[in-house]
PDB file of N, CA, C and O in Angstrom, chain B, residues numbered from 101:
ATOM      1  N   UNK B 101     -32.290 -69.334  29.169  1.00  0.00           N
ATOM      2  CA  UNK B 101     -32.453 -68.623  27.903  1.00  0.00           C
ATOM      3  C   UNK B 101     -32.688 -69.650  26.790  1.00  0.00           C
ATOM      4  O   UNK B 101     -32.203 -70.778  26.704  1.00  0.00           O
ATOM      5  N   UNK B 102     -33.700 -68.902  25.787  1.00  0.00           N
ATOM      6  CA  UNK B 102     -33.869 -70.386  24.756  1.00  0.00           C
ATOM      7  C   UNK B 102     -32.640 -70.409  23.574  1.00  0.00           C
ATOM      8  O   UNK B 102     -32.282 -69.453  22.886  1.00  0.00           O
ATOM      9  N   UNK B 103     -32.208 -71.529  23.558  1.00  0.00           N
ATOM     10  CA  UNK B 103     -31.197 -71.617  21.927  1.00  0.00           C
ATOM     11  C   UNK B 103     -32.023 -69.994  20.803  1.00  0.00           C
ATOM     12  O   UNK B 103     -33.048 -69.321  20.692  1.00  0.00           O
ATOM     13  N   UNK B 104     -30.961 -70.124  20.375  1.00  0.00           N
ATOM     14  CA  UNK B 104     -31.040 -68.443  19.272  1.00  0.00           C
ATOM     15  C   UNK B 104     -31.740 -69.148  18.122  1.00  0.00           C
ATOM     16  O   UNK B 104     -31.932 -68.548  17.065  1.00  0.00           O
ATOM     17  N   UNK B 105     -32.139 -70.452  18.307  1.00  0.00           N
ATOM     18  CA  UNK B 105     -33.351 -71.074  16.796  1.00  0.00           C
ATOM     19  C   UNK B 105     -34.674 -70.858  17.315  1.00  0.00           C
ATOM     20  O   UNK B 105     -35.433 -70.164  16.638  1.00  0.00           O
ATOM     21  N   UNK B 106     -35.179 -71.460  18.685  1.00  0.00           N
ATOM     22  CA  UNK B 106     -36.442 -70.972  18.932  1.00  0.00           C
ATOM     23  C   UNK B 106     -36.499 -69.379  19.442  1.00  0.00           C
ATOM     24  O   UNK B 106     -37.376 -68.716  19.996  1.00  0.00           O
ATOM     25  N   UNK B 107     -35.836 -69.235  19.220  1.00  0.00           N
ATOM     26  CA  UNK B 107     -36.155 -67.099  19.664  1.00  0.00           C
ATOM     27  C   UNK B 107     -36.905 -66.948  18.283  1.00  0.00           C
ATOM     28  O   UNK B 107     -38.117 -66.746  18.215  1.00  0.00           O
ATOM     29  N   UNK B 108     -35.897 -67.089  16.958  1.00  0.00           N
ATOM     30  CA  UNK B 108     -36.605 -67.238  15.686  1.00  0.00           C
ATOM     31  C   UNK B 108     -37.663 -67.475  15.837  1.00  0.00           C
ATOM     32  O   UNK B 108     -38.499 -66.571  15.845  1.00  0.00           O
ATOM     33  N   UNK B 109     -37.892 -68.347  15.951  1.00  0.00           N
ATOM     34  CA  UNK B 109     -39.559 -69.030  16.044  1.00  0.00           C
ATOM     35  C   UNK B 109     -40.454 -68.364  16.786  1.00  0.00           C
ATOM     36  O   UNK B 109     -41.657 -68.401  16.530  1.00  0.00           O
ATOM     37  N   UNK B 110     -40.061 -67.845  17.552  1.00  0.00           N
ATOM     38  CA  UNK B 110     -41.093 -67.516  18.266  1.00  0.00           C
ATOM     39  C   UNK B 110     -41.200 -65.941  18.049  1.00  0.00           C
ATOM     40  O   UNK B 110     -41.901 -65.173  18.708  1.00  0.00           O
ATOM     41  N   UNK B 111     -40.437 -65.652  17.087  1.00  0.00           N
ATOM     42  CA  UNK B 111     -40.430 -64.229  16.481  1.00  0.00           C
ATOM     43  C   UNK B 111     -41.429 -64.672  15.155  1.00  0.00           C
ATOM     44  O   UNK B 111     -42.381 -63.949  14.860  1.00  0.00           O
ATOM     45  N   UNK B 112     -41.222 -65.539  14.620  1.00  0.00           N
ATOM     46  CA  UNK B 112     -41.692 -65.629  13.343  1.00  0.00           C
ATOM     47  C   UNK B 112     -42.952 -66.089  13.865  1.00  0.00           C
ATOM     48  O   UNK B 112     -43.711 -65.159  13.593  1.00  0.00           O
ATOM     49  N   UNK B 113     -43.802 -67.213  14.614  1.00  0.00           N
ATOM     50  CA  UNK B 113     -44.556 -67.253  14.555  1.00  0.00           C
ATOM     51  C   UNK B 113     -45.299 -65.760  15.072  1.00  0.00           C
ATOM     52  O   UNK B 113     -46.228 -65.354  14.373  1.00  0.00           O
ATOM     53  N   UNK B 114     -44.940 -65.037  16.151  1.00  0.00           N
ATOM     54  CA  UNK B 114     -45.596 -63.747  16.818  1.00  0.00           C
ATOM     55  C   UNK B 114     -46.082 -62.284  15.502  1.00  0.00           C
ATOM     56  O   UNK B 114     -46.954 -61.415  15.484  1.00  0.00           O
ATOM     57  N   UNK B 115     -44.764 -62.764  14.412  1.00  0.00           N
ATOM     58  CA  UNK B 115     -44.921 -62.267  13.063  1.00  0.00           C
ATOM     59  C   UNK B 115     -46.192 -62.606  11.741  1.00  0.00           C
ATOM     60  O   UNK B 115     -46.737 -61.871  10.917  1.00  0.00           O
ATOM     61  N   UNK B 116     -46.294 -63.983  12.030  1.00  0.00           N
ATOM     62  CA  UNK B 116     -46.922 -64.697  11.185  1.00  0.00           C
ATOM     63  C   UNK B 116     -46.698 -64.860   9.974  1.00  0.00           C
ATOM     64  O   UNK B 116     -47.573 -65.042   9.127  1.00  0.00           O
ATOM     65  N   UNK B 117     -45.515 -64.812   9.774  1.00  0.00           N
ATOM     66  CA  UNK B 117     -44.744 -65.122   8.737  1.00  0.00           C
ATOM     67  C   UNK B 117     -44.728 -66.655   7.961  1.00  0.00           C
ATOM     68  O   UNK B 117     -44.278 -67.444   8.792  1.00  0.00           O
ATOM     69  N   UNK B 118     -44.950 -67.156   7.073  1.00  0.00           N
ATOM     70  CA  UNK B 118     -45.301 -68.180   6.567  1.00  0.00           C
ATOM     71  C   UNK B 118     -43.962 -68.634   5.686  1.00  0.00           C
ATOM     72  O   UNK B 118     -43.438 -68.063   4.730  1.00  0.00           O
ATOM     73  N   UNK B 119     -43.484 -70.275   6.581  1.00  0.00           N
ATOM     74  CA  UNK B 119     -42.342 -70.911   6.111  1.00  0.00           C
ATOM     75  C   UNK B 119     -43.040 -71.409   5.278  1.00  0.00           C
ATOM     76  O   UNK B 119     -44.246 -71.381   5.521  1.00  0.00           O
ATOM     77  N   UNK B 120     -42.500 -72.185   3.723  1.00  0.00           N
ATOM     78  CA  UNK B 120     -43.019 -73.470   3.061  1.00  0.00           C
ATOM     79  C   UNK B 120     -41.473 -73.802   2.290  1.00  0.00           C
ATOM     80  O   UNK B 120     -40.541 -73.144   1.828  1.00  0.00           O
ATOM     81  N   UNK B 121     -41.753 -74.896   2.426  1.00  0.00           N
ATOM     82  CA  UNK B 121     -40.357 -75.300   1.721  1.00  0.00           C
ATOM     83  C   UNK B 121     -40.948 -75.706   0.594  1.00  0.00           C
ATOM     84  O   UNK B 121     -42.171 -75.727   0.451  1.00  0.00           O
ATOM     85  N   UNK B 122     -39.636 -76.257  -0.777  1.00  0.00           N
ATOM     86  CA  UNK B 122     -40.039 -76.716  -1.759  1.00  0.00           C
ATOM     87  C   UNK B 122     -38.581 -77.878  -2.155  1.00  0.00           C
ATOM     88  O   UNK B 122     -37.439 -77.628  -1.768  1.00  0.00           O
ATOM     89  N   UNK B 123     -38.843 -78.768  -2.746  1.00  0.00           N
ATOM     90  CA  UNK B 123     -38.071 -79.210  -3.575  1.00  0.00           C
ATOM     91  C   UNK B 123     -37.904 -79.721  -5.176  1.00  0.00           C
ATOM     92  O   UNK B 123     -38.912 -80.166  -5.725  1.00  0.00           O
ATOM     93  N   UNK B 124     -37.007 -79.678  -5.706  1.00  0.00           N
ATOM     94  CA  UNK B 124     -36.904 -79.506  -7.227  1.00  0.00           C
ATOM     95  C   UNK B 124     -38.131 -80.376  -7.972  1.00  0.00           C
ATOM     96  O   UNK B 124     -38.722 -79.921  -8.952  1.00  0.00           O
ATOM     97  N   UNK B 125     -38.428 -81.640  -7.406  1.00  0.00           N
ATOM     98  CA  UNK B 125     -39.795 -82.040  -8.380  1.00  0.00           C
ATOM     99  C   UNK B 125     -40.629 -81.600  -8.140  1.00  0.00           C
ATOM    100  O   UNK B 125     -41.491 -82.125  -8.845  1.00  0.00           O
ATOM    101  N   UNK B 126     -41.149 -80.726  -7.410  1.00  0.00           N
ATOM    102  CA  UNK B 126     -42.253 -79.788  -7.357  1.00  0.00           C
ATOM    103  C   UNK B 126     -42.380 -78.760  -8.640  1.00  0.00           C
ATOM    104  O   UNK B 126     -43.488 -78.271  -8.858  1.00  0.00           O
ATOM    105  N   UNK B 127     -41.153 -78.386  -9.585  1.00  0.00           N
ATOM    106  CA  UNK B 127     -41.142 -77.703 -10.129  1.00  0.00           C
ATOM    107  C   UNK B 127     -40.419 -78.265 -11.756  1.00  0.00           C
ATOM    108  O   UNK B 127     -40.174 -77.582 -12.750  1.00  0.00           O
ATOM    109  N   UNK B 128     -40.241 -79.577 -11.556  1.00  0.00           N
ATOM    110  CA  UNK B 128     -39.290 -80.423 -12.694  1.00  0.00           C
ATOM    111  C   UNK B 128     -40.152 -79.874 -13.898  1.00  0.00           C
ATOM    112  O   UNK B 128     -39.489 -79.710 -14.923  1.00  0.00           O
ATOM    113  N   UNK B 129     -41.408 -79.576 -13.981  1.00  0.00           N
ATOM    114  CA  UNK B 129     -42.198 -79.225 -15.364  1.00  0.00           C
ATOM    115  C   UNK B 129     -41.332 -78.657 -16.231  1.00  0.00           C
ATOM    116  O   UNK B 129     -40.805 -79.047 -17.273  1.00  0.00           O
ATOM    117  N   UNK B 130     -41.258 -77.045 -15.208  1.00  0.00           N
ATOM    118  CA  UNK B 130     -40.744 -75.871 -15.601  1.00  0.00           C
ATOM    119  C   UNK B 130     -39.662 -75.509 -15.610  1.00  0.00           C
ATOM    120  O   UNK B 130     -39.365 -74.329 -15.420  1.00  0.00           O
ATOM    121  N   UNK B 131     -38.555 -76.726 -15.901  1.00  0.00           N
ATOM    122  CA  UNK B 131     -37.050 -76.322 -15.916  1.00  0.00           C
ATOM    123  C   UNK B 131     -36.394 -76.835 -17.226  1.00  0.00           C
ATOM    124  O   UNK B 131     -35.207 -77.126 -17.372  1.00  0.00           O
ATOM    125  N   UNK B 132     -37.527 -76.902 -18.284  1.00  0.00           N
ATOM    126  CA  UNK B 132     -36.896 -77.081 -19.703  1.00  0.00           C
ATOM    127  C   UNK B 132     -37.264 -75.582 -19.838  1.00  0.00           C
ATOM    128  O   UNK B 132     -36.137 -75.201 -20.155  1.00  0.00           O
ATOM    129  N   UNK B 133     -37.880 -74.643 -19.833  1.00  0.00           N
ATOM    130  CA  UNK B 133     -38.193 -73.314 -19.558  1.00  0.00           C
ATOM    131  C   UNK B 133     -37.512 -72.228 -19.126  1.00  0.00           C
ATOM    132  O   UNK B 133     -37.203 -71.111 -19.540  1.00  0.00           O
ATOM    133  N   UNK B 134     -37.355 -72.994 -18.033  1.00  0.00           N
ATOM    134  CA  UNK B 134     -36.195 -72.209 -16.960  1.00  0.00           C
ATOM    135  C   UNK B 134     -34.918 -72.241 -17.504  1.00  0.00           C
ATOM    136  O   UNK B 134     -34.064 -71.461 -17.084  1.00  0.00           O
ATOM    137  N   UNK B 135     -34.527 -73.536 -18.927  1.00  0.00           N
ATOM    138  CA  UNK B 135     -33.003 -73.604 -19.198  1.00  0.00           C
ATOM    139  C   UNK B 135     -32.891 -72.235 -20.279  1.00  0.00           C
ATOM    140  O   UNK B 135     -31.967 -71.461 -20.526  1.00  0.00           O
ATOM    141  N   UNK B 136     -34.171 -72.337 -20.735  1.00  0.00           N
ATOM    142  CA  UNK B 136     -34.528 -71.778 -22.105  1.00  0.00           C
ATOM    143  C   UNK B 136     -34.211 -70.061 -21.669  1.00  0.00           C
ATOM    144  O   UNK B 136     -33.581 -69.238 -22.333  1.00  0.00           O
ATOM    145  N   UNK B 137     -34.636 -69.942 -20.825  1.00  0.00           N
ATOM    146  CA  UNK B 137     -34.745 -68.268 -20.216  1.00  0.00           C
ATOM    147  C   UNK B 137     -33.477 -67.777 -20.001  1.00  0.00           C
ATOM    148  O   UNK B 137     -32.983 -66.741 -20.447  1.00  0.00           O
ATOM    149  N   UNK B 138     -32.757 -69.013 -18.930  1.00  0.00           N
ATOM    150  CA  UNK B 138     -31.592 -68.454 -18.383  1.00  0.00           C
ATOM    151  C   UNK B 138     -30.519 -68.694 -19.614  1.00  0.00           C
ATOM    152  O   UNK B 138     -29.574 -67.908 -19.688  1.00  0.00           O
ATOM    153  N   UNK B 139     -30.592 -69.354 -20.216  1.00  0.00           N
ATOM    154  CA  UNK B 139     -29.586 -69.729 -21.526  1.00  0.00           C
ATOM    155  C   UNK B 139     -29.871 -67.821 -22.669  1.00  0.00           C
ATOM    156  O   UNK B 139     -28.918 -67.228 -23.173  1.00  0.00           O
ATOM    157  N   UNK B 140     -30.803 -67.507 -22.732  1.00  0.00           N
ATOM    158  CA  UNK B 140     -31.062 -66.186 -23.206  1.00  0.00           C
ATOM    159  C   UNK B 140     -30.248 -65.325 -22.273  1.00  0.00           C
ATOM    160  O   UNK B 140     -29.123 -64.978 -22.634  1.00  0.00           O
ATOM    161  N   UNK B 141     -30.591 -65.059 -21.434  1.00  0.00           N
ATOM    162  CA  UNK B 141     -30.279 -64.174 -20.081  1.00  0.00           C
ATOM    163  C   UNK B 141     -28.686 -63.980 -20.018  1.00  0.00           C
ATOM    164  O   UNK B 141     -28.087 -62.909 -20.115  1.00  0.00           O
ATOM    165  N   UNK B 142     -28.173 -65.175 -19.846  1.00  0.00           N
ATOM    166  CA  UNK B 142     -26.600 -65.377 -20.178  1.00  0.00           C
ATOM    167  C   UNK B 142     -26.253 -64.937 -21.447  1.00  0.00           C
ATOM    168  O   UNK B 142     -25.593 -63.918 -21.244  1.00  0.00           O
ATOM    169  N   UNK B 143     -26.315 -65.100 -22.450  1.00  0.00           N
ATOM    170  CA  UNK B 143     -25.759 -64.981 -23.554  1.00  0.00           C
ATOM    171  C   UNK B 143     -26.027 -63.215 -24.073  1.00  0.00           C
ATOM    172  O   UNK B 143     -25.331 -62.621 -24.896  1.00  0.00           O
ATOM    173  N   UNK B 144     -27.322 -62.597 -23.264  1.00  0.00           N
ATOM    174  CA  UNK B 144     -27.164 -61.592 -23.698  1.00  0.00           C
ATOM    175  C   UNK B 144     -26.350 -60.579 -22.666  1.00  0.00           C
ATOM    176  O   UNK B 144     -26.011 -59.430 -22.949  1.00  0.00           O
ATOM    177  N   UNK B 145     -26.100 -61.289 -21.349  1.00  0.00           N
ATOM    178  CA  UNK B 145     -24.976 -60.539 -20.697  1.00  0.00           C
ATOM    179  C   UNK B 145     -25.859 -60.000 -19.313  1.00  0.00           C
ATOM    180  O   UNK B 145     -25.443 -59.079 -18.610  1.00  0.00           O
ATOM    181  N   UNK B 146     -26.811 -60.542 -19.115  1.00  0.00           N
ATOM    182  CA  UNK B 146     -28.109 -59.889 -18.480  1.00  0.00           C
ATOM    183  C   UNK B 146     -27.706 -60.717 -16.899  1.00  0.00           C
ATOM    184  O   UNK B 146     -27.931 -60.301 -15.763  1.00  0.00           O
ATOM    185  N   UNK B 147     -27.099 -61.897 -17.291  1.00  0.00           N
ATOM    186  CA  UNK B 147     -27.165 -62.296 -16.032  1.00  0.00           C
ATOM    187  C   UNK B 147     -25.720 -62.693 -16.026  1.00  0.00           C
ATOM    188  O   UNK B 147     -25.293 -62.638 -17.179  1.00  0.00           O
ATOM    189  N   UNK B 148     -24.699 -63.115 -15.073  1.00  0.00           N
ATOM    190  CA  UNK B 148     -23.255 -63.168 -15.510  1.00  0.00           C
ATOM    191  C   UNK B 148     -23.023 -64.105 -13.867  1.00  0.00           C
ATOM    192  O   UNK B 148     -23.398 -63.852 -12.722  1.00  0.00           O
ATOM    193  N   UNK B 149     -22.264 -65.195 -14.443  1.00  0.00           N
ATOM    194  CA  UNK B 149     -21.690 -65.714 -13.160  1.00  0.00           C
ATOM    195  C   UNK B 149     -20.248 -65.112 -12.271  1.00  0.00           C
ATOM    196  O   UNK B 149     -19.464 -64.410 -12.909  1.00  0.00           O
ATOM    197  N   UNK B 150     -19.979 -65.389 -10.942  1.00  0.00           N
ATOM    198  CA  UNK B 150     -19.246 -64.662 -10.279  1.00  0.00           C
ATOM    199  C   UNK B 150     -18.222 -65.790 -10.220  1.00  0.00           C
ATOM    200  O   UNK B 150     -18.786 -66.884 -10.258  1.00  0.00           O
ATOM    201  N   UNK B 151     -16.880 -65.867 -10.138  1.00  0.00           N
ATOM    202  CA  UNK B 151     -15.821 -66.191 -10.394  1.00  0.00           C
ATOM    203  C   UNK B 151     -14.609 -66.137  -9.271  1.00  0.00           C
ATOM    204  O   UNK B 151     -14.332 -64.941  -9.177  1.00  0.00           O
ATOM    205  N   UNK B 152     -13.883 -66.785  -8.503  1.00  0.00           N
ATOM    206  CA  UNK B 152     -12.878 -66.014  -8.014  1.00  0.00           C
ATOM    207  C   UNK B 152     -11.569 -67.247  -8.760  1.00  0.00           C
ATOM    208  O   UNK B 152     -11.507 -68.476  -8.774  1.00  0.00           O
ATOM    209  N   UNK B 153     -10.452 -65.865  -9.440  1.00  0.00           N
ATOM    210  CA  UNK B 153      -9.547 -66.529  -9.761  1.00  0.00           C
ATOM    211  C   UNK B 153      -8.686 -66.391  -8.900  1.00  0.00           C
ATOM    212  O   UNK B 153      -8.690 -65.489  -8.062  1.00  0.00           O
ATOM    213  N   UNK B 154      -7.420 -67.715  -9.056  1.00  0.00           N
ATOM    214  CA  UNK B 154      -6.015 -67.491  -8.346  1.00  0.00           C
ATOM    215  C   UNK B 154      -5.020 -67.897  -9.188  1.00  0.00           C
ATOM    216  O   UNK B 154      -5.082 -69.020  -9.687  1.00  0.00           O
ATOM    217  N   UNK B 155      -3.980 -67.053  -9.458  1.00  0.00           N
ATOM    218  CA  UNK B 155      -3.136 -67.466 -10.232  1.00  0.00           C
ATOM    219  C   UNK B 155      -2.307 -68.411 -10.003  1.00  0.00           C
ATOM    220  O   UNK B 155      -1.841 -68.502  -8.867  1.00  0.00           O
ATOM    221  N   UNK B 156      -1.967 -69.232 -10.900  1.00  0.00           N
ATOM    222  CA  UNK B 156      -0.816 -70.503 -10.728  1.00  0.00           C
ATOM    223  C   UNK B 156      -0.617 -71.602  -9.825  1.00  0.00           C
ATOM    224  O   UNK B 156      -0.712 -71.615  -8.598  1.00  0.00           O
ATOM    225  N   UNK B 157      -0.353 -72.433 -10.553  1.00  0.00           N
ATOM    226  CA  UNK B 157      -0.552 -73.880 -10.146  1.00  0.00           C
ATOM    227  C   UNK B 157      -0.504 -74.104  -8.634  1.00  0.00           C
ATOM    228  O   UNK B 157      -1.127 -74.905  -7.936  1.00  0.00           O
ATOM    229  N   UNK B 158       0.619 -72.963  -8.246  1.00  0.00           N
ATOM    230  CA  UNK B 158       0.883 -73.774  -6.616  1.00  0.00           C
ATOM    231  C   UNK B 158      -0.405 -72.836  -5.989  1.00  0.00           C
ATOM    232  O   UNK B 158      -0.524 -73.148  -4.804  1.00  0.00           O
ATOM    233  N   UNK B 159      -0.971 -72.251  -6.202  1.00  0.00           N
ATOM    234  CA  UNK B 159      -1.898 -71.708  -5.317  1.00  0.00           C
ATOM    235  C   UNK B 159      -3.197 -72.737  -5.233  1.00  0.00           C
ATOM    236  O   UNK B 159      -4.198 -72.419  -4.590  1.00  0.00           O
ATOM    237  N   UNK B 160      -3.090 -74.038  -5.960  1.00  0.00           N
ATOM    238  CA  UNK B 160      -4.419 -75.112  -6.250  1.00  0.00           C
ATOM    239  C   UNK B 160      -4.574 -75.657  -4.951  1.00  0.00           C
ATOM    240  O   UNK B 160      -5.549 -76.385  -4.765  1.00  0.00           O
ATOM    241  N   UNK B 161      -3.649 -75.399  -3.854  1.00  0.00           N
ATOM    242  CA  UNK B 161      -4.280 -75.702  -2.785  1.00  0.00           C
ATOM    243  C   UNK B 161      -5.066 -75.026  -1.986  1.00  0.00           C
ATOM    244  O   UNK B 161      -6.028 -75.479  -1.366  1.00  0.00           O
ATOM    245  N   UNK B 162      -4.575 -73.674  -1.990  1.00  0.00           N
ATOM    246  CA  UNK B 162      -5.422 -72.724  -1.490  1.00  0.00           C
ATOM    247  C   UNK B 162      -6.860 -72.879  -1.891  1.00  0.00           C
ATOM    248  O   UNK B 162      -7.904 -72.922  -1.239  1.00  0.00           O
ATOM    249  N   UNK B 163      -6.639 -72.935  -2.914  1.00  0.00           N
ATOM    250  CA  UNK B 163      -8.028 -72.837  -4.078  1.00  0.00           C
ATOM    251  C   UNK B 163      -9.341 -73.859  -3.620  1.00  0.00           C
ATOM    252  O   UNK B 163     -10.570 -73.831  -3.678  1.00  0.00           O
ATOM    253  N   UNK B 164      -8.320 -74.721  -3.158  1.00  0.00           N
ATOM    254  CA  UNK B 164      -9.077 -76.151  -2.782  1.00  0.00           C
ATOM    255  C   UNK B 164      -9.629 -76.130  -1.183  1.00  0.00           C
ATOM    256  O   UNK B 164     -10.797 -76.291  -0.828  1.00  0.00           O
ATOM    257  N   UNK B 165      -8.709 -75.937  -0.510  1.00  0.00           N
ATOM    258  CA  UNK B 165      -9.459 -75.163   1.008  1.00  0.00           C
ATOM    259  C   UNK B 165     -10.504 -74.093   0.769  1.00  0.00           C
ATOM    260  O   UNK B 165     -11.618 -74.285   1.256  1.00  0.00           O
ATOM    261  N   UNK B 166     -10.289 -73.061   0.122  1.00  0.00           N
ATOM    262  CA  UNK B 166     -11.379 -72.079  -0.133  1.00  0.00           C
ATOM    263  C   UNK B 166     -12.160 -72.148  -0.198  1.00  0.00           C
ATOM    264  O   UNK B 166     -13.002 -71.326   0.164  1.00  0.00           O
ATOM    265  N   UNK B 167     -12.413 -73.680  -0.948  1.00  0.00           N
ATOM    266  CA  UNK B 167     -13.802 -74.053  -1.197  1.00  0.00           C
ATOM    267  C   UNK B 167     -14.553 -74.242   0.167  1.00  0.00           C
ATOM    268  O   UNK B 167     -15.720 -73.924   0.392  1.00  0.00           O
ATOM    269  N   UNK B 168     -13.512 -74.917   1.180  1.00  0.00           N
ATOM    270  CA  UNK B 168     -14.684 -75.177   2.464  1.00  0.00           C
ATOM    271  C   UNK B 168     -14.577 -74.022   3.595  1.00  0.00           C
ATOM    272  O   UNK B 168     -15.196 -73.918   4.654  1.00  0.00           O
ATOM    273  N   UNK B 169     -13.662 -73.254   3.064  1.00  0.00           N
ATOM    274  CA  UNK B 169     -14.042 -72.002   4.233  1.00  0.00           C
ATOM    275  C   UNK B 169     -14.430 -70.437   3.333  1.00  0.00           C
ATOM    276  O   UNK B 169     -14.087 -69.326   3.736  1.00  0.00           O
ATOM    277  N   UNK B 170     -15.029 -70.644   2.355  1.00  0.00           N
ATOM    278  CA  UNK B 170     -15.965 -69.151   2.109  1.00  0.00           C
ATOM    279  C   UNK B 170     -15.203 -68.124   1.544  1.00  0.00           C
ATOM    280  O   UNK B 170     -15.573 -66.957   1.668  1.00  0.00           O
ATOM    281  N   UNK B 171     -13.654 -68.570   0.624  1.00  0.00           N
ATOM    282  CA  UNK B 171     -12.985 -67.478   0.449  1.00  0.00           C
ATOM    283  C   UNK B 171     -13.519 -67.200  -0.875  1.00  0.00           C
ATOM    284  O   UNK B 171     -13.371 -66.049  -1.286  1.00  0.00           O
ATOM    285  N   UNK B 172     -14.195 -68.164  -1.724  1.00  0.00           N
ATOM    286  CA  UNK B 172     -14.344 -67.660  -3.164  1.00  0.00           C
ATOM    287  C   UNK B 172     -16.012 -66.774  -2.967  1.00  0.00           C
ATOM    288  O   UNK B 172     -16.678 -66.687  -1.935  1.00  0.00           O
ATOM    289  N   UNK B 173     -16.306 -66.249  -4.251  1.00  0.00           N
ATOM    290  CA  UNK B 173     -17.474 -66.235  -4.815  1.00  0.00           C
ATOM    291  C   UNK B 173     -18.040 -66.617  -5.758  1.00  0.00           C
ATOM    292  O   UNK B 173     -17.819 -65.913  -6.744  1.00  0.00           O
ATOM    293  N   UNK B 174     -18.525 -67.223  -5.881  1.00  0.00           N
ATOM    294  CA  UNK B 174     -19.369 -67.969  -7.009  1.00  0.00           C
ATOM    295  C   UNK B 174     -17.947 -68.545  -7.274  1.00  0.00           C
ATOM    296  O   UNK B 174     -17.040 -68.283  -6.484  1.00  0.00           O
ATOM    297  N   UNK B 175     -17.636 -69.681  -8.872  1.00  0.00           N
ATOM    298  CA  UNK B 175     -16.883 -70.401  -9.532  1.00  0.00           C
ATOM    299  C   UNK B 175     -15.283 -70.177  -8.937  1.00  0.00           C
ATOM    300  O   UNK B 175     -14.772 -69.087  -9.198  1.00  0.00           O
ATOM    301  N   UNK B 176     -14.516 -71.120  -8.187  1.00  0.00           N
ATOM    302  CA  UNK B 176     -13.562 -71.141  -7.718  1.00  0.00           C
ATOM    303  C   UNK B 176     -12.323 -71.680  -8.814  1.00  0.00           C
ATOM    304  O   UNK B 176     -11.960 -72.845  -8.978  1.00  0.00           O
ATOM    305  N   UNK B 177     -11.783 -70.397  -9.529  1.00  0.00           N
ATOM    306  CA  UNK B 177     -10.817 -71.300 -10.630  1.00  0.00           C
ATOM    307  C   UNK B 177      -9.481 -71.172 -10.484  1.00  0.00           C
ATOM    308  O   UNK B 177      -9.143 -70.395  -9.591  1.00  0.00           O
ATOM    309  N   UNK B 178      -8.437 -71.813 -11.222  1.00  0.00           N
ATOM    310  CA  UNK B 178      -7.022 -71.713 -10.653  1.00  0.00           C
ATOM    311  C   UNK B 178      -6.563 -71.790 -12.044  1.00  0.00           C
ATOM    312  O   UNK B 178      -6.582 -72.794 -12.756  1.00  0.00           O
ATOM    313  N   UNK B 179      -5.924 -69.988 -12.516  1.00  0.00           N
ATOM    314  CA  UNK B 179      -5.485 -70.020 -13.295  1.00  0.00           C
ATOM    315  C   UNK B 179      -3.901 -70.469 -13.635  1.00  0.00           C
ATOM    316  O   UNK B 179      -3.067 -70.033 -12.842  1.00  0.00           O
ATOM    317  N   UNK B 180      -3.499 -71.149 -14.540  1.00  0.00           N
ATOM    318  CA  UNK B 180      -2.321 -72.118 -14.975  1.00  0.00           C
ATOM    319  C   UNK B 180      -1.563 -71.029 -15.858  1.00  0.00           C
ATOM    320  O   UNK B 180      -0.520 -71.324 -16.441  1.00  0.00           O
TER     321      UNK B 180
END
């Protein structure tokens, strides 16, 4: 049986589905732009970051594992 990565593949190519990757200097132009938009976006409430709090100090360890096993969402904070 093939590894469960080339099954992918060989689904996607039979699909013809088109990978392309990118990385950030491909796009460095357009991210004084991009600050400009999302800095609007935020402030009018349009876009909102996700948060998970935990209360009190002794829970800062938890808080701190969480980070590497998937318990938060978005911003991991530890309220004092």
């Amino acid at each position: 049986q093939q590894p469960q990565s080339m099954q992918y593949l060989t689904m996607i190519i039979g699909l013809r589905i088109k990978i392309e990757g990118f990385l950030y200097p491909d796009f460095a132009a357009q991210v004084p732009e991009f600050n400009a938009d999302m800095a609007e976006l935020i402030a009018s409430g349009a876009v909102k970051g996700r948060e998970t709090v935990m209360e009190g100090l002794e829970k800062a360890p938890d808080a701190f594992i969480g980070l590497f096993t998937g318990a938060n969402t978005g911003k991991m904070l530890v309220k004092v």
